[in-house]
C-alpha positions as CSV (number, residue, x, y, z in Angstrom):
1,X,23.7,-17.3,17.7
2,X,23.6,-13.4,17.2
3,X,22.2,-11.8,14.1
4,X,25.7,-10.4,13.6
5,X,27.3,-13.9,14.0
6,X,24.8,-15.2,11.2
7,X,27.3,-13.5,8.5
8,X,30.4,-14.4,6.9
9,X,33.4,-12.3,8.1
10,X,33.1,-10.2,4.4
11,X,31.0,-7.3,4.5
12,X,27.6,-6.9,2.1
13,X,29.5,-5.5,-1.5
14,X,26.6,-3.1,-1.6
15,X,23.7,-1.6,0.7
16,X,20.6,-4.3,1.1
17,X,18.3,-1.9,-0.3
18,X,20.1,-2.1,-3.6
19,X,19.8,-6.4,-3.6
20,X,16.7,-7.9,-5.6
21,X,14.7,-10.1,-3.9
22,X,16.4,-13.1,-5.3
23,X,20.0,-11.7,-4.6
24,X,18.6,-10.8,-0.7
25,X,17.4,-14.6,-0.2
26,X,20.6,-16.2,-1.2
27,X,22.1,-13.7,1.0
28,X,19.3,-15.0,4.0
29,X,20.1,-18.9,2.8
30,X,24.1,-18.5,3.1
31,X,23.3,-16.0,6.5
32,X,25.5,-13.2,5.0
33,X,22.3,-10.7,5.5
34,X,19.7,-10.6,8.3
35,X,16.1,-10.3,7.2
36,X,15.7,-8.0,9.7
37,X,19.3,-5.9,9.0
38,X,17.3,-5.9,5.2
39,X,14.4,-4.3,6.1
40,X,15.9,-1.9,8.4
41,X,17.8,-0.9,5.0
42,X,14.7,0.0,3.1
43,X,12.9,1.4,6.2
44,X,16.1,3.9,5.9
45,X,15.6,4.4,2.1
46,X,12.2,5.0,2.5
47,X,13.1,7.5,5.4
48,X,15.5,9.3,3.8
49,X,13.9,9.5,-0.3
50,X,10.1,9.9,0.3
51,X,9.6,13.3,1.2
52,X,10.7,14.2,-2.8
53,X,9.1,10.9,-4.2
54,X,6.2,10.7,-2.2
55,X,5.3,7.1,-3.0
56,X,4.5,5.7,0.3
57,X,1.0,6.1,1.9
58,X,2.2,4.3,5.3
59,X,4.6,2.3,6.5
60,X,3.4,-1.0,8.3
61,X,5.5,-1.3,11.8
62,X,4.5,-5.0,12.3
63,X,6.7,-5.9,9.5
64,X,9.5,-5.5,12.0
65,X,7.8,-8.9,13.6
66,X,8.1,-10.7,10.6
67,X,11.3,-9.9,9.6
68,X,12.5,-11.3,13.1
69,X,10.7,-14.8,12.6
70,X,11.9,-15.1,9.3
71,X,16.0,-14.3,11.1
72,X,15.6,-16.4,13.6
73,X,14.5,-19.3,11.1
74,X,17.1,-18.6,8.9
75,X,19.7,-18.7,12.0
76,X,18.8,-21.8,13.5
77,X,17.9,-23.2,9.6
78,X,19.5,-26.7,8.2
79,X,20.0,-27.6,4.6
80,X,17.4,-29.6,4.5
81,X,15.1,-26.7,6.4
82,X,16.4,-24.5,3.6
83,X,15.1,-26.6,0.5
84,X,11.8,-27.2,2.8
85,X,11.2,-23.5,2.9
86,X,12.2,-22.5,-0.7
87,X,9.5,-24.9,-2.2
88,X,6.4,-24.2,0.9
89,X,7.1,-20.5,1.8
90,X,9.4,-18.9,-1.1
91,X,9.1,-15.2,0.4
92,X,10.2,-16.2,3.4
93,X,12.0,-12.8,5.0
94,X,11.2,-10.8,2.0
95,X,9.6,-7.4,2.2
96,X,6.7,-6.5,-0.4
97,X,5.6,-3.0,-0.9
98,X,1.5,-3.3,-1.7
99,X,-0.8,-1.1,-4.0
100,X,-3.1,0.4,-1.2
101,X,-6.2,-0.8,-3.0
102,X,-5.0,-4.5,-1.7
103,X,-6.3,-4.2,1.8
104,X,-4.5,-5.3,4.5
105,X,-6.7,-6.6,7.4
106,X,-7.2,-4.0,10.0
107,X,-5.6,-0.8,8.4
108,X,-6.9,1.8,5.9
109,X,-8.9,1.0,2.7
110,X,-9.1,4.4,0.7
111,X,-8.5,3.7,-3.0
112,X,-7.4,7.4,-2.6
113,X,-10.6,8.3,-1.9
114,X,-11.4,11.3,0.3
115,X,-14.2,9.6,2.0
116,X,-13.3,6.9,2.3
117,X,-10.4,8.1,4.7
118,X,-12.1,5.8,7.7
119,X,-13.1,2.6,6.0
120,X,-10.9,0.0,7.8
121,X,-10.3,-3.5,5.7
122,X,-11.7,-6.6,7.4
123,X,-9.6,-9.1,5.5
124,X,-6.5,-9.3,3.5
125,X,-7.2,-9.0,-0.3
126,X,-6.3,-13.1,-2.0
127,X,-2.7,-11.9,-2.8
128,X,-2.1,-10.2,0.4
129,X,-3.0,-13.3,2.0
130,X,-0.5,-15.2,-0.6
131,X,2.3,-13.1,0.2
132,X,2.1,-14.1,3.8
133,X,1.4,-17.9,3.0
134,X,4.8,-17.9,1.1
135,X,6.9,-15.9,4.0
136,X,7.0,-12.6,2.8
137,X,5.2,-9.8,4.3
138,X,4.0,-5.9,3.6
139,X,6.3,-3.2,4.8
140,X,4.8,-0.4,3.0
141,X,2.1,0.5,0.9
142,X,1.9,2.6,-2.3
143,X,0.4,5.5,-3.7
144,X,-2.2,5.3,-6.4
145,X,-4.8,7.6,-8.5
146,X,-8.1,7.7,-7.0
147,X,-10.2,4.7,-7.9
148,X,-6.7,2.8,-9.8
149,X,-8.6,5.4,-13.3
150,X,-5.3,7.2,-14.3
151,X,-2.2,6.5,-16.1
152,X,-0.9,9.7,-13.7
153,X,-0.1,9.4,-9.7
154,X,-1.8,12.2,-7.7
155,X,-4.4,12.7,-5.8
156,X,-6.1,15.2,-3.2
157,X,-6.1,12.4,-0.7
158,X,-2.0,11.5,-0.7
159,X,-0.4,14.7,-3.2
160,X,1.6,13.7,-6.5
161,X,4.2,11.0,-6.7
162,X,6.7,11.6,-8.5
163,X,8.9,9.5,-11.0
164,X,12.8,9.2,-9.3
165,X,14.5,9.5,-12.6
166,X,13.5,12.7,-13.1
167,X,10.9,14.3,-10.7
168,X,9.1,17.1,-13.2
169,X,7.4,13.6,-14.3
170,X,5.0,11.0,-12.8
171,X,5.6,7.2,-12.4
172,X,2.7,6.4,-13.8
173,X,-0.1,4.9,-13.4
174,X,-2.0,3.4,-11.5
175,X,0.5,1.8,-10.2
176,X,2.8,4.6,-10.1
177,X,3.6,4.3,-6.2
178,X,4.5,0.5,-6.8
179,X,7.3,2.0,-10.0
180,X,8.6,4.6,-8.0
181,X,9.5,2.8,-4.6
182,X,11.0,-0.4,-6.8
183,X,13.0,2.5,-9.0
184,X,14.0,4.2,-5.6
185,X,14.9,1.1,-3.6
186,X,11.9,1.0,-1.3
187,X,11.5,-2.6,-1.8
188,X,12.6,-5.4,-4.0
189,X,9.0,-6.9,-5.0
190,X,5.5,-4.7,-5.3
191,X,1.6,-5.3,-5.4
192,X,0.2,-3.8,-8.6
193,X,-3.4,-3.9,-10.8
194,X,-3.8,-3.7,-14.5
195,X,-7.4,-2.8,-16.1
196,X,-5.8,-0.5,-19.2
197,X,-2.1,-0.7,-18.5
198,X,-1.7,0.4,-14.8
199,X,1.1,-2.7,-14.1
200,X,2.8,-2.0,-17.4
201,X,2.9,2.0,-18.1
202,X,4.6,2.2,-14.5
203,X,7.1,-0.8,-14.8
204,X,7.7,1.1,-18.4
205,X,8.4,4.8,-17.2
206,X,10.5,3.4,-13.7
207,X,12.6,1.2,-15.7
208,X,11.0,-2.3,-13.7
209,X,9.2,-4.6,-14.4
210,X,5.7,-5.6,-14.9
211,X,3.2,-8.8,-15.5
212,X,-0.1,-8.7,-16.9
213,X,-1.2,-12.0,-16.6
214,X,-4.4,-13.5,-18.4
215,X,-7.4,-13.1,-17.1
216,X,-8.4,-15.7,-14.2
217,X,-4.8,-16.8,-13.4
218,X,-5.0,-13.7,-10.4
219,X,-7.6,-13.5,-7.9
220,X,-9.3,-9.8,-7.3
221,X,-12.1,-8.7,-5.3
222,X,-15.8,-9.0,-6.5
223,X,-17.8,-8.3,-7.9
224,X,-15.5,-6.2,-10.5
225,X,-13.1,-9.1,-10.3
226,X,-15.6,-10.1,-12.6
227,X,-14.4,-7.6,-15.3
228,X,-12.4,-9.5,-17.6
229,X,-10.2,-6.1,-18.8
230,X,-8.9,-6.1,-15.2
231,X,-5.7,-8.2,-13.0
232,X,-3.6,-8.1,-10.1
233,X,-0.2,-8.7,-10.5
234,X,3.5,-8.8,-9.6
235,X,6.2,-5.7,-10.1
236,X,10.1,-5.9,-9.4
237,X,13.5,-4.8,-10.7
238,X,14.0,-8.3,-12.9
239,X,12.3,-10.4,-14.5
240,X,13.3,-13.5,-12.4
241,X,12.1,-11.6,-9.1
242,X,9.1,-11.0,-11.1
243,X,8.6,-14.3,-11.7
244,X,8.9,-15.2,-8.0
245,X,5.9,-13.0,-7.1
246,X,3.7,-14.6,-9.9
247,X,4.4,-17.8,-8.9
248,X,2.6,-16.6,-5.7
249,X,-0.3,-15.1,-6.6
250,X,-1.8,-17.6,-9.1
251,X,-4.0,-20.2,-9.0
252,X,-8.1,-20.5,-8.0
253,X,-9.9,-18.7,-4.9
254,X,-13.1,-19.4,-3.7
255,X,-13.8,-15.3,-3.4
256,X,-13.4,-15.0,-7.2
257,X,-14.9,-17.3,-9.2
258,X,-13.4,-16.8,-12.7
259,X,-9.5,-17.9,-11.5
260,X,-8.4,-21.2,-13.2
261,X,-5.9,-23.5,-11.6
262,X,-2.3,-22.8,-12.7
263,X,-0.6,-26.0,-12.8
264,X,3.0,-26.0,-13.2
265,X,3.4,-22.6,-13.5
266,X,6.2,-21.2,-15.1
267,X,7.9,-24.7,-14.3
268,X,10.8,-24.9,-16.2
269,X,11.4,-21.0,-16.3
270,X,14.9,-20.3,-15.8
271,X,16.6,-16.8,-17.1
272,X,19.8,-18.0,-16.5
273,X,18.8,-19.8,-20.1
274,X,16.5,-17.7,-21.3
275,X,18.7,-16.2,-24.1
276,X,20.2,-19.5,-24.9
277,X,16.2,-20.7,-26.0
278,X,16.0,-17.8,-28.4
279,X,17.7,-19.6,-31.4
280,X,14.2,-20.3,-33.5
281,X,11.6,-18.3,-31.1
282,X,9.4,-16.3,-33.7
283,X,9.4,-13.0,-32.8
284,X,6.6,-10.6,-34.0
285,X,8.1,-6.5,-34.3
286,X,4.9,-4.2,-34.3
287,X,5.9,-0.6,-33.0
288,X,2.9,1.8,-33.9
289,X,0.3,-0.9,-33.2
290,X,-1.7,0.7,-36.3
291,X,-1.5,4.4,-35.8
292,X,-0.5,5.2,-32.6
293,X,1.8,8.2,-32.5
294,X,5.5,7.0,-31.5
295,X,8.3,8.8,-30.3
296,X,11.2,8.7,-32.1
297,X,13.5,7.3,-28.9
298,X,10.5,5.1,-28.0
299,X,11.2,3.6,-31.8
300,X,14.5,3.3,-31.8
301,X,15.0,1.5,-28.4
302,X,12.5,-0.8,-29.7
303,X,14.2,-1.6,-32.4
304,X,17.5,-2.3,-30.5
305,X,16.0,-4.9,-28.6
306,X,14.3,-6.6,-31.6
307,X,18.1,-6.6,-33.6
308,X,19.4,-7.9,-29.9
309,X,17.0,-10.3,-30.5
310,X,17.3,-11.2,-33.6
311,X,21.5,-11.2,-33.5
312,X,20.9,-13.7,-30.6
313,X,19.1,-16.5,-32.9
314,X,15.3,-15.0,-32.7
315,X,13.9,-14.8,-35.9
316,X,12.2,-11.2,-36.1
317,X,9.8,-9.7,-38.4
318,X,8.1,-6.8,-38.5
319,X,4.1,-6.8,-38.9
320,X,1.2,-4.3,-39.1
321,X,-1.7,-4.6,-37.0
322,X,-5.1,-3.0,-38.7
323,X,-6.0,-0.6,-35.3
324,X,-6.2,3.0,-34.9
325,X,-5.8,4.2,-31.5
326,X,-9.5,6.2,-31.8
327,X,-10.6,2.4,-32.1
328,X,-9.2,1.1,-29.5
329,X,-10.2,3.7,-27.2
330,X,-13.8,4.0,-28.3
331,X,-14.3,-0.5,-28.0
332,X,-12.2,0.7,-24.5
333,X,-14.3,3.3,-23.2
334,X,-17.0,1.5,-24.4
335,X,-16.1,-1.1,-21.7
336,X,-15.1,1.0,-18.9
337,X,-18.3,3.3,-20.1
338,X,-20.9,0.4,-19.3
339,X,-18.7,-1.4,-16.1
340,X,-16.4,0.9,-14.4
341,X,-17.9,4.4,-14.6
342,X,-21.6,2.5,-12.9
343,X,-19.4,1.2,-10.0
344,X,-17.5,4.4,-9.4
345,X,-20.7,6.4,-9.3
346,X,-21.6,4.3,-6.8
347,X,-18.7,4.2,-4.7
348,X,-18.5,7.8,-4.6
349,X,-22.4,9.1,-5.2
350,X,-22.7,12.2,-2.9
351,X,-19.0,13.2,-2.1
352,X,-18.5,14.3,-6.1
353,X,-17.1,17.2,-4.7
354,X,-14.5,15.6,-3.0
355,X,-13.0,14.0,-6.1
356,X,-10.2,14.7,-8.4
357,X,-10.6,15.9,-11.8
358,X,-9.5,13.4,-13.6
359,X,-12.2,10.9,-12.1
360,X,-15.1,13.3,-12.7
361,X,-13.2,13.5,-16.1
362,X,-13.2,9.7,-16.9
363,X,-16.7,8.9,-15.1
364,X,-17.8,11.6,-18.0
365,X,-16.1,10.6,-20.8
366,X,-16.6,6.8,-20.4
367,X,-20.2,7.6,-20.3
368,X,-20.4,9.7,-23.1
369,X,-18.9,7.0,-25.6
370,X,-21.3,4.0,-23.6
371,X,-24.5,6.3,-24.3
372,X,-24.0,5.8,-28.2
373,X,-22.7,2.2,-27.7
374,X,-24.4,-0.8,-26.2
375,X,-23.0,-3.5,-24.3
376,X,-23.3,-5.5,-27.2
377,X,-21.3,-3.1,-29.5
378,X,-18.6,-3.4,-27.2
379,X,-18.7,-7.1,-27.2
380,X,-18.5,-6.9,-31.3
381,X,-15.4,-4.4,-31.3
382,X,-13.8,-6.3,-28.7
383,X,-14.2,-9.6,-31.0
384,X,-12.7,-8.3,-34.1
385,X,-9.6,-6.5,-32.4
386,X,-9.1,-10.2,-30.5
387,X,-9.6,-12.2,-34.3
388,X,-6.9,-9.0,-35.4
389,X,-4.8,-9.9,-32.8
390,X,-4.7,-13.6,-33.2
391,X,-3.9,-13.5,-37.1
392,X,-1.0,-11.1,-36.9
393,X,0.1,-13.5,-34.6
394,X,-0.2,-16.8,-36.1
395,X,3.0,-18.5,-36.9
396,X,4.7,-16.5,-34.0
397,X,6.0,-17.1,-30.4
398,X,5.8,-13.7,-29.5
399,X,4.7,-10.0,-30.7
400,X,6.9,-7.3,-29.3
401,X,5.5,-3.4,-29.2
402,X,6.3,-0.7,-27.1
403,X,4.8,-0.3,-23.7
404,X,4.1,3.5,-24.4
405,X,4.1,6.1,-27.3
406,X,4.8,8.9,-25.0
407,X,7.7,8.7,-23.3
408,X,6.9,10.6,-20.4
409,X,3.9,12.1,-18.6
410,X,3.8,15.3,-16.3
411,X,4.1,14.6,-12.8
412,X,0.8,16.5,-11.8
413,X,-0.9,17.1,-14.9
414,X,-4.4,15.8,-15.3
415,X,-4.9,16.2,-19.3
416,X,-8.7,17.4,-19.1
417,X,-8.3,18.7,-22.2
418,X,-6.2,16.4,-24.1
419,X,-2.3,15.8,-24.5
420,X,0.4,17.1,-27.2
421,X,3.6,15.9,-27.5
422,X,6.5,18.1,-27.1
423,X,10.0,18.0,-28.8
424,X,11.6,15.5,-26.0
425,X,8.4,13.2,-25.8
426,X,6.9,14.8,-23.3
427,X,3.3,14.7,-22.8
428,X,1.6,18.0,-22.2
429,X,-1.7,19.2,-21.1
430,X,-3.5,20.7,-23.8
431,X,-2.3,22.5,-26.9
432,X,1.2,22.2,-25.0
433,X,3.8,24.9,-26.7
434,X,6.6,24.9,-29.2
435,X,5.4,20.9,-29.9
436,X,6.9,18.9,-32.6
437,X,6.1,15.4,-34.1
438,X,7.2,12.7,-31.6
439,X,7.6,10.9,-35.2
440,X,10.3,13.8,-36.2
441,X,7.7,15.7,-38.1
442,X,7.1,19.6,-37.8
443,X,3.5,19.6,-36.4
444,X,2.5,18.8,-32.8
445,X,1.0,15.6,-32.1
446,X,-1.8,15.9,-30.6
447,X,-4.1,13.9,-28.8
448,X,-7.8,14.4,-27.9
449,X,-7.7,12.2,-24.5
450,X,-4.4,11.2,-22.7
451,X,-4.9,7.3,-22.7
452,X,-5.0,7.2,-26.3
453,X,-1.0,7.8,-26.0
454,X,-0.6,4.7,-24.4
455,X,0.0,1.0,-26.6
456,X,-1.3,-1.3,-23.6
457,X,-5.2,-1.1,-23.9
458,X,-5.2,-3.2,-26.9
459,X,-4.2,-6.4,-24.0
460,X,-6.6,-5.8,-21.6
461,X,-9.5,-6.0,-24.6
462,X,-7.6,-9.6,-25.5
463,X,-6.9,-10.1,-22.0
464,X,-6.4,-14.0,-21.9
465,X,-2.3,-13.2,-23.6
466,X,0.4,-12.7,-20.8
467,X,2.4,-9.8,-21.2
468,X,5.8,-8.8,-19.6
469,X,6.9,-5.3,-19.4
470,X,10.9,-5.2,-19.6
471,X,12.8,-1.7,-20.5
472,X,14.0,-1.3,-23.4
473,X,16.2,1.9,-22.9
474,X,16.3,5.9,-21.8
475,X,13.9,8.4,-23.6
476,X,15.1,11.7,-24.3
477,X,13.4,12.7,-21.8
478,X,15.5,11.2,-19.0
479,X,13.3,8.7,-17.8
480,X,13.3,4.5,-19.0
481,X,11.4,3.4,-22.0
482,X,10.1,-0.2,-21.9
483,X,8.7,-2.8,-24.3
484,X,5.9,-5.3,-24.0
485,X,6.6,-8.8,-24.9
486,X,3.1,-10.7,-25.8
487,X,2.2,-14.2,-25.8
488,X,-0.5,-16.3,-26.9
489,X,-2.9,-17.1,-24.5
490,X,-2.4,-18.4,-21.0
491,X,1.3,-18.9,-22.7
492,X,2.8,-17.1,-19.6
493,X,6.3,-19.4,-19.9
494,X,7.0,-18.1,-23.5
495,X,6.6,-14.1,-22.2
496,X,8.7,-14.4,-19.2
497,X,11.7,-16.5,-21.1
498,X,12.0,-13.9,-24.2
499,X,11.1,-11.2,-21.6
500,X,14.3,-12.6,-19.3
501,X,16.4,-12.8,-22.6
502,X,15.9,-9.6,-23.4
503,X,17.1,-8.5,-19.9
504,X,20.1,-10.8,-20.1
505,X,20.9,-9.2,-24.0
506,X,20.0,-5.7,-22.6
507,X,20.9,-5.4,-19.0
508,X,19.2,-2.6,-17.0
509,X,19.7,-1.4,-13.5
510,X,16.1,-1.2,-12.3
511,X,17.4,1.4,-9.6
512,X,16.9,5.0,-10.5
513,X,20.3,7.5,-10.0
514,X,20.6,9.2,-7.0
């Protein structure tokens, strides 16, 4: 049989590159679409967008060989083949667009690092590996800050990505390459990390979505695998495709010893039901998280999806958490300050002038708060903002906050000298001009460091609760706004079902306008 005889007689309603991954295998299953016709689709939309997004580092041409075993599987493919495959290699034919700090065996390994523009990986990172086990394979690979330490996507090494809503901003980060190609239909599933939000702040400024699972569930790469701030994770356009990609990458690996075995994950997990199983969730509404500076569009989206909620048989109320966001960036810092800035000075000792600003920046400044703080001080703050966290939410299912307080970042700003909020949200470099409240005040709001704008930093501290990013709505600024939905921990079912009814209450596009 031909790959064109492999589809019905009615034509795809739509491009492929606009299907999710769980809309492209049905199409595979019932042999309307061709793995290999799919691919060619992106490889086009990546052709065609890229030169203004600039989200790809590389295109990976063996993908092409994978997509044709996976067609001539699905050709040939009984029923029974079909539910075989489903439940031992769910992938199978789908492309994944992978983070470029999750090495691919025989290609580059830069982290977006200048000199490391020759290192060559000599394995496939544990989810890499995963991804192939289950059928699907890399296509492309994404753009990322040097060394994964920005919430921004640029870098001397691969330029600035940019965010396809609305190019004047950035993605995100760090995993702003992963956010732009699922907003700009490079791919229906991405790679991404999170150590202070870098899954979540680009899932919540592309309008996709993004998983921060606990800590251990994810295998990483030693030996900062061993920092418990840090996890890989899944991106997509839905939470159900999200979902799919979890379900992957869990469970224990020899190379890291702190994953735990994942039993059942997610069994039971069906979005198609997800808002049905509201009716009595307890739903915790926290949108400053203490003090931190919210926009007023950030706010009100928020609030729409708690009333959403809430109209759909959730009961919601709204709490106060006892944080400040100078709190949560020094017990942060702290961290980062006694971990992360040792091992990049390491990795990068003697090419210093090689290197971005904003990682000579944030090797500096996480140094400067570790050299009045021990190890042990950040061990004690970390405690008491986990004991905060669990007693706001006792008696609760869930605590929904926005992802962000900013709604939107400049695209190739580095925010040295800290970050003020202009009248549409905006984040902007220093003093910024002509700023108002993002609150609706007079005054600018003004930041003294860039990350203390962001509400995800507080989960990576507690980082045993599962969090999924889902938007929540357009910023004034013309980009997506999203909202995190946290569980207790290792509670990953109870995230991804309110997180799926909020998408099924609120639905979103995940695919930014041309």
């Amino acid at each position: 049989m031909t790959r064109d005889e492999t589809r019905t007689a009615s034509p795809m309603p739509t491009e492929p590159w606009t299907l999710t991954a769980t809309e492209a295998l049905a199409a595979f299953r019932s042999k309307e679409l061709s793995p290999v016709d799919y691919l060619t689709s992106l490889i086009g939309r990546i052709t065609a967008e890229d030169e203004r997004i600039n989200a790809v580092t590389e295109v990976v041409e063996e993908a092409v060989t994978s997509a044709r075993e996976a067609e001539t599987f699905y050709v040939n493919a009984t029923d029974d083949d079909l539910a075989e495959a489903a439940a031992a290699r769910p992938l199978l034919g789908l492309p994944v667009i992978a983070k470029e700090k999750h090495a691919l065996a025989g290609r580059g390994l830069t982290q977006g690092l200048l000199h490391e523009r020759d290192t060559v990986a000599t394995a496939d990172a544990a989810i890499i590996g995963r991804i192939r086990a289950a059928g699907g394979y890399v296509h492309a690979r994404a753009t990322s800050p040097e060394f994964s330490c920005a919430t921004i996507t640029h870098s001397p090494m691969w330029g600035v990505t940019r965010n396809p809503w609305n190019l004047e901003l950035s993605p995100g980060g760090s995993s702003g390459g992963s956010g732009a190609a699922l907003a700009a239909g490079f791919a229906p599933l991405a790679t991404a990390s999170d150590i202070a939000g870098s899954t979540r702040l680009p899932a919540a400024f592309t309008g996709t979505v993004g998983f921060k699972a606990p800590y251990g569930r994810i295998p990483g790469v030693q030996p900062l695998a061993a920092d418990w701030y840090r996890g890989d994770g899944p991106m997509a356009r839905s939470v159900a495709d999200t979902a799919l990609l979890a379900r992957v990458m869990v469970g224990p690996d020899p190379s890291d010893h702190a994953t735990i075995a994942s039993p059942g994950f997610l069994d039971g997990f069906d979005p198609a039901e997800a808002a049905d199983r509201l009716r009595g969730r307890r739903v915790a509404l926290c949108v400053r998280l203490g003090d931190f500076p919210v926009g007023k569009d950030i706010e009100a989206n928020t609030r729409a999806i708690a009333s959403a909620l809430e109209s759909a048989g959730a009961e919601v109320e709204e709490i106060e958490l006892p944080w400040t966001y100078e709190r949560i960036f020094e017990t942060a810092f702290t961290h980062f300050g006694n971990l992360l800035a040792p091992a990049m000075r390491a990795a990068t000792r003697g090419h210093e002038d090689t290197l971005a600003d904003y990682t000579l920046r944030f090797m500096a400044d996480t140094e400067a708060v570790a050299s009045r703080r021990s190890f042990y001080d950040g061990l004690a703050m970390e405690a008491q903002i986990q004991a905060e966290l669990a007693a706001a939410m006792d008696g609760f299912d869930v605590l929904l906050a926005p992802t962000s307080a900013v709604a939107g970042l400049e695209a190739g700003a580095s925010y040295l000298d800290g970050i003020t909020v202009d009248a549409d949200g905006v984040g902007r470099e220093g003093a910024g001009d002509g700023a108002v409240a993002a609150t609706g005040g007079t005054a600018g709001v003004r930041l003294d460091h860039y990350w203390q704008a962001h509400m995800t930093m507080p989960f990576n501290i507690c980082n045993r609760v599962p969090i999924v990013n889902v938007p929540s709505g357009m910023a004034d600024c013309g980009i997506p706004t999203g909202v995190q939905v946290i569980a207790h921990p290792f509670d990953d079912g109870t995230a991804f079902d309110v997180a799926a009814a909020i998408e099924a209450l609120h639905p979103w596009t995940g695919l930014a306008p041309e």
